[in-house]
Phi, psi and omega in degrees: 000316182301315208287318198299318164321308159306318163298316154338305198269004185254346173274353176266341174342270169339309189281316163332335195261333182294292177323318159300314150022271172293309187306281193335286204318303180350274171315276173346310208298325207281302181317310162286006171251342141330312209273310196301320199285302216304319197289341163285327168255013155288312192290299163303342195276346188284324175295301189273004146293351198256349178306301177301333194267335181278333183279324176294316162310333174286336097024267155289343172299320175271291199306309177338281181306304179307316182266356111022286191264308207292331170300332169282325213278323214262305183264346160285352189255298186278006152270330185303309186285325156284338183291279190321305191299322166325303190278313171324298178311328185263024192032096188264154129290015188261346199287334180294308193321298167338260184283005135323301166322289201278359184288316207271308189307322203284294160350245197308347198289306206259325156299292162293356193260008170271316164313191165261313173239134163242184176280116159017291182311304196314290197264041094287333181279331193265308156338287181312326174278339184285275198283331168322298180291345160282344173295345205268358181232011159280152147267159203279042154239333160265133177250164167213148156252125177217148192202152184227130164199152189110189178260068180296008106063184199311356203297155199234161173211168177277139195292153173056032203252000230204313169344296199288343190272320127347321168270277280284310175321309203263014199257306210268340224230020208219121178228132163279329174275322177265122140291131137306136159220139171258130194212111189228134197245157162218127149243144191241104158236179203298325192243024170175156197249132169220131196246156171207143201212128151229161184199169161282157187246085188286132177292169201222174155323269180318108152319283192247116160268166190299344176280001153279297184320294192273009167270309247247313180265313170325309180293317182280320175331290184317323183258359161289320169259351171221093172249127170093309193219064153211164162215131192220120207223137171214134178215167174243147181223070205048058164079345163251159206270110178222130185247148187229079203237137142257111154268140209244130193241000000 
């Protein structure tokens, strides 16, 4: 009876082991698939906080640029338009030139500024008009300089993105009494755009004027759209104003 007993249990081993076996294998299984969901809905859940956090930059990045243009359009507009109207009365020829420019500056203000990016040509061209029309209400006591040099050839910038130093120059850097000079440089090379803006710095009224505000969104632009690839240095240097940016394209 002992032997047969023995025998039993020695012929049931095997199957004891299969069965353990299984159950282990069982378990495992449920476990690495357990180990597997969490770790996949750790992983979306991580995707759609970096999602949710790039669409709020993306977000704010357009609010910006909208008030952005709305800061430009209100006191740049309704001098420009009296400047035109000026010339309109006296019958200037300069007067179709005149609102064309500025025909063309609303035109990218409100259109091209939808993109992420334009083209180089685009915000040099919008440059030109930009001072031209500001030239209409200057004396023979301000000079502007403005230069181009290199190939913008296809290269793109983020719109309006050079503007704001550009009023900023003529808001703080423009005497009616004193000479002036405004000297505004673009160099276009294969891997990078480099602006230069010096001006005289004349004290203004106004603690912050609308040209600080937009140096101020400019700057937050910058590290929302060249993080990693601008440098950007303003400094005053015995009264005079000097901006200095490299983008890396």
């Amino acid at each position: 009876m002992l032997h047969i007993t023995g025998w039993a249990i020695c012929m049931s081993l095997p199957l004891l082991f299969v069965r353990g076996q299984y159950w282990y294998n069982h378990v495992l299984a449920v476990v690495l698939s357990v180990v597997l969901s969490v770790a996949i809905e750790v992983t979306c859940h991580r995707w759609r906080l970096s999602e949710q956090a790039l669409h709020s930059k993306a977000l704010k990045a357009a609010a910006e640029l909208s008030f952005l243009k709305s800061q430009l359009q209100p006191h740049f507009l309704f001098n420009t338009l009296n400047n035109i109207y000026s010339l309109a009365m006296s019958q200037h020829e300069y007067t179709a030139a005149s609102i064309l420019k500025l025909s063309n500056m609303m035109r990218y203000a409100t259109t091209d500024t939808g993109h992420d990016y334009v083209l180089l040509q685009r915000e040099i061209e919008c440059i030109h008009d930009y001072i031209d029309l500001q030239q209409l209400r200057l004396t023979s006591r301000t000079k502007v300089r403005f230069s181009v040099s290199g190939n913008p050839g296809i290269k793109c910038i983020a719109p309006m993105l050079l503007l704001p130093f550009l009023e900023n120059a003529f808001e703080r850097g423009v005497s009616n009494q004193e000479a002036s000079d405004i000297v505004v440089h673009l160099q276009a090379t294969d891997k990078c755009i480099r602006f230069y803006c010096s001006n005289r710095h004349f004290p203004v009224t106004m603690d912050e004027g609308p040209g600080a505000v937009d140096i101020r969104h400019a700057r937050e632009r910058l590290q929302q759209l060249y993080p990693h690839r601008h440098q950007l240095q303003i400094r005053d240097d015995n009264g005079v104003h000097v901006v200095k940016l490299s983008l890396d394209i």
